[in-house]
TORFIBA-265008 format. One line per 5 residues: number of its first residue (from 0); their letters; for each residue y, z, x of N, C-alpha, C, CB. Coordinates in Angstrom, 3 decimals. Glycine has a CB too. Layout:
BEGIN
NUM> A> Y Z X Y Z X Y Z X Y Z X; ... $
REM end
This chain:
BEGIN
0> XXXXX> 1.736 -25.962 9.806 2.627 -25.293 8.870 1.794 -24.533 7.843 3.569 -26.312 8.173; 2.191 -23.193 7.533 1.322 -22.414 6.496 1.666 -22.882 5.233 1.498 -20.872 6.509; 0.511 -22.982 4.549 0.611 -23.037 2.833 1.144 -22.078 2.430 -0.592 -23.076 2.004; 2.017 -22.577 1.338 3.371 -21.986 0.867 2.142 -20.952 -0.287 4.918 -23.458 -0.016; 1.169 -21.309 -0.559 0.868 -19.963 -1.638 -0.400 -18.909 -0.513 -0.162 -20.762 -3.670 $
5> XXXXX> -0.527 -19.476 0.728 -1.048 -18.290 1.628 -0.381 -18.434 3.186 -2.858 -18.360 1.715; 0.840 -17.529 3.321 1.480 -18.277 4.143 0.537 -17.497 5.751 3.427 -18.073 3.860; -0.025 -16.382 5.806 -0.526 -16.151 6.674 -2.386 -16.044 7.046 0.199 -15.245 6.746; -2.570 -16.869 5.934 -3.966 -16.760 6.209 -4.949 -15.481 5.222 -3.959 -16.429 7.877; -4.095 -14.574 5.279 -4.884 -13.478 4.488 -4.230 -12.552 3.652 -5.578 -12.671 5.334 $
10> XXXXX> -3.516 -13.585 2.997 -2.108 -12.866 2.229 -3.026 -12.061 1.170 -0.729 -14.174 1.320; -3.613 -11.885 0.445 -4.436 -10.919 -0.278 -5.096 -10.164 0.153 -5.108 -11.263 -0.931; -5.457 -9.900 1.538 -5.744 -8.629 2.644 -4.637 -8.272 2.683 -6.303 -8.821 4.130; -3.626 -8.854 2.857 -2.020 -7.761 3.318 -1.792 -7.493 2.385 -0.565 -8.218 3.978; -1.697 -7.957 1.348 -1.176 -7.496 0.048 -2.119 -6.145 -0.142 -1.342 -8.736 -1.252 $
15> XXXXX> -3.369 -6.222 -0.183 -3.858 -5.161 -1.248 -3.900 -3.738 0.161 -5.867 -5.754 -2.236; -3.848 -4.487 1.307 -3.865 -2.952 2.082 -1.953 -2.689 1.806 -4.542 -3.083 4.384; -1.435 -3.583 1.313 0.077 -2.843 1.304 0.265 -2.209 0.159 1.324 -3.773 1.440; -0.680 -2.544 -1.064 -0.371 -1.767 -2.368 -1.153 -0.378 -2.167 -0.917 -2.635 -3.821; -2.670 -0.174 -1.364 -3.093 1.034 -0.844 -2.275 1.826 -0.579 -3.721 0.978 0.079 $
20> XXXXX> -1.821 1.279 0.867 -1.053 2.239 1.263 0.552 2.925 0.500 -0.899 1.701 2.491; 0.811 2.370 -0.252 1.472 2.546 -0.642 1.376 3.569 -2.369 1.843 1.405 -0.334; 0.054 3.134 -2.614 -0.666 4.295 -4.289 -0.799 5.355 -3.404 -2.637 3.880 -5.365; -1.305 5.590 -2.071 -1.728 6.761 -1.262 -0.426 7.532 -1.017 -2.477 6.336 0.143; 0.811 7.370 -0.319 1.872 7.495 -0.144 2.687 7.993 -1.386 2.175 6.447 0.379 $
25> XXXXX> 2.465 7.731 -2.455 3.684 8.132 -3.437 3.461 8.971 -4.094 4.171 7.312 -4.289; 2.077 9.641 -3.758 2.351 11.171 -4.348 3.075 12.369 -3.198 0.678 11.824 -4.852; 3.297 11.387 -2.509 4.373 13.065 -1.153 5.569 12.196 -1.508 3.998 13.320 1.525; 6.041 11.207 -1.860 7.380 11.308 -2.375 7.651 12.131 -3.359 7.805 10.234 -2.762; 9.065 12.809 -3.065 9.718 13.322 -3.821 9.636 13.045 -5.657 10.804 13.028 -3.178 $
30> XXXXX> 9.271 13.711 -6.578 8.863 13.311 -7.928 9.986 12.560 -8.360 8.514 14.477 -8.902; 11.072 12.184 -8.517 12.074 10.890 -8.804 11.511 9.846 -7.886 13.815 11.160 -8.429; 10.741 9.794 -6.741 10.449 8.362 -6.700 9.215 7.760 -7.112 10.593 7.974 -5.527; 8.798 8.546 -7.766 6.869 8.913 -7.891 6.711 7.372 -9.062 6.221 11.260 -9.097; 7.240 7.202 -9.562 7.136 6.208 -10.744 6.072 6.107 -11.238 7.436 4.996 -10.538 $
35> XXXXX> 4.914 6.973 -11.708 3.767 6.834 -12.355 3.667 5.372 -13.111 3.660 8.012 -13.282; 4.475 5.164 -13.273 4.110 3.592 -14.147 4.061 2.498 -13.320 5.244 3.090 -15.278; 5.047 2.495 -12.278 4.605 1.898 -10.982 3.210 1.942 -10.185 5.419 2.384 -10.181; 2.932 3.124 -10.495 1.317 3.502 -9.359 0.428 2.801 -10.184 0.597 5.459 -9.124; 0.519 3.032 -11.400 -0.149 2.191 -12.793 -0.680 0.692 -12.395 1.171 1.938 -14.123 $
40> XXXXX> 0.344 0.210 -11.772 0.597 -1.187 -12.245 0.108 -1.530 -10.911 2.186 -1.734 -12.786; 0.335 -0.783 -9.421 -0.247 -1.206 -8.439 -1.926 -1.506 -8.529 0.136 -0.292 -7.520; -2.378 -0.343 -8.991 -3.711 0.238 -9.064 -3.877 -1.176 -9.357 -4.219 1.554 -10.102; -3.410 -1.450 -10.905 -4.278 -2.707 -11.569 -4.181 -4.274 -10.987 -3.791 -2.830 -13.124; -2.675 -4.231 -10.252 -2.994 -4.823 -8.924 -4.091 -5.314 -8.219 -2.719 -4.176 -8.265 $
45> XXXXX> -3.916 -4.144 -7.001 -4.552 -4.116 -6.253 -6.082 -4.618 -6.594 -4.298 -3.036 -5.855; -6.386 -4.015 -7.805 -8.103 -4.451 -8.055 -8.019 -6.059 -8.963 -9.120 -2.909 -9.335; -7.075 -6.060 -9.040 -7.367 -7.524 -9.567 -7.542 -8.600 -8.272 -6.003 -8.049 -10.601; -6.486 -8.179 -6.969 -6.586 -8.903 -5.863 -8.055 -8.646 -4.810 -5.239 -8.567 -5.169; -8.240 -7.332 -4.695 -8.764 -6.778 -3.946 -10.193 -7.098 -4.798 -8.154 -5.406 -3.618 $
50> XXXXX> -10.340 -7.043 -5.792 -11.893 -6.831 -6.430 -13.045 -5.827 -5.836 -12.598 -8.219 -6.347; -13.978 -6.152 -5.442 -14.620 -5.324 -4.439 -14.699 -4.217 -3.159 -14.913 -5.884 -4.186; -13.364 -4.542 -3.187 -12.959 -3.926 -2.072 -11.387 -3.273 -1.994 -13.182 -4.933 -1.070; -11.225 -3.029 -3.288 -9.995 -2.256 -3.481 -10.465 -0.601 -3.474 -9.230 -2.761 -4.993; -11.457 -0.288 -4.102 -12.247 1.507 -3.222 -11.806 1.448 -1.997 -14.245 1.767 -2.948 $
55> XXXXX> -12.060 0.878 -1.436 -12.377 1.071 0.299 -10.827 0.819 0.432 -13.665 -0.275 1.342; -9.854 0.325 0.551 -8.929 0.183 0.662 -7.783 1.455 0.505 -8.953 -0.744 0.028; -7.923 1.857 -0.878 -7.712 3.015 -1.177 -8.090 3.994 -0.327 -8.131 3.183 -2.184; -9.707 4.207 -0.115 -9.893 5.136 0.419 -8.981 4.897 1.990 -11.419 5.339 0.341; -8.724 3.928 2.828 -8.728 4.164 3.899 -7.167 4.219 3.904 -9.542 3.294 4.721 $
60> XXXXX> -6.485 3.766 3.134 -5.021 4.122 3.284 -5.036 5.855 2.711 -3.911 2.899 2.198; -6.086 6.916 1.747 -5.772 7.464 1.909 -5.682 8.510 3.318 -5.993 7.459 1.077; -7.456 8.008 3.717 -7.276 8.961 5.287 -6.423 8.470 6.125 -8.551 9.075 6.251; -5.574 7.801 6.361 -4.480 6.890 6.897 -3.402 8.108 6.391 -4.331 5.056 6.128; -2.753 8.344 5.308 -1.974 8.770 5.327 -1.830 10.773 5.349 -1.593 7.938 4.452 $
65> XXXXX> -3.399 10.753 5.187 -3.896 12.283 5.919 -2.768 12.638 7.301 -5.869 12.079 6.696; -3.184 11.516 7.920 -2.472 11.926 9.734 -0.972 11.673 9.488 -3.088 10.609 11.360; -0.017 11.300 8.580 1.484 11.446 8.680 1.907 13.102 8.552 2.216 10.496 7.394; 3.438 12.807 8.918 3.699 14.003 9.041 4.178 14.205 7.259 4.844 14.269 10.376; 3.928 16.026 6.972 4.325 16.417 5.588 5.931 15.883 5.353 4.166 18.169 5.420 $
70> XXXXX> 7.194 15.460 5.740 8.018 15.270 5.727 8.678 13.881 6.119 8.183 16.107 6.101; 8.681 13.163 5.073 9.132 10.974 4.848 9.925 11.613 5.478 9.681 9.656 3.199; 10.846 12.170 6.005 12.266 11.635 6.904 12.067 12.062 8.304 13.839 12.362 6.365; 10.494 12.251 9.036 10.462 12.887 10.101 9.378 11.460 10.478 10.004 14.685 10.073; 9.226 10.702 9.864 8.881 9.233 10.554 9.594 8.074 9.993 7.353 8.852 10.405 $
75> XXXXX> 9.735 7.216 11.227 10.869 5.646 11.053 9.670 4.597 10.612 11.865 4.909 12.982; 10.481 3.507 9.982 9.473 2.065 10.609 10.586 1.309 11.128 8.458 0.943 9.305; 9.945 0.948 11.960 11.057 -0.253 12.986 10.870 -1.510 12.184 10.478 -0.665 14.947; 11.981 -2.361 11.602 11.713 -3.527 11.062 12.571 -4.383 11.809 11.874 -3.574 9.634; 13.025 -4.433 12.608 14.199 -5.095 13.428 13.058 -6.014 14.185 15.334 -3.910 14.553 $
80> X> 11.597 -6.222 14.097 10.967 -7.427 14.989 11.347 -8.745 13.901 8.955 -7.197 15.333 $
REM end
């Protein structure tokens, strides 16, 4: 049974590549969803979890989100697994 404060083993790897990808991502949202104070708060996030390795993280969610298409409504995510 997973420990309830790391339930998959590398919950602070998922976490800080999900706050990456996600500081990388919200400047092509539309400026009402942009929440600068939100990106704020990830950033300081992310490097509090990530420490050393929140650069690299960043960086790779940004070339990560280089290859999407210019237009959020011309890709899905399937969450139905």
């Amino acid at each position: 049974m997973p420990n309830k404060s790391n339930i998959t083993g590398r919950d602070s790897f998922i976490i800080a590549r999900a706050l990456a990808m996600s500081i990388a991502v919200m400047p092509r949202l539309p400026e009402l969803f942009q929440a600068p104070s939100d990106r704020d708060d990830m950033l300081k996030l992310l490097f509090a979890i990530a420490k050393n390795d929140a650069q690299h993280e960043l960086d790779m969610a940004a070339a990560t989100v280089s290859y999407l298409p210019e237009e959020p409504s011309s890709f899905q995510i399937d969450i139905t697994r």
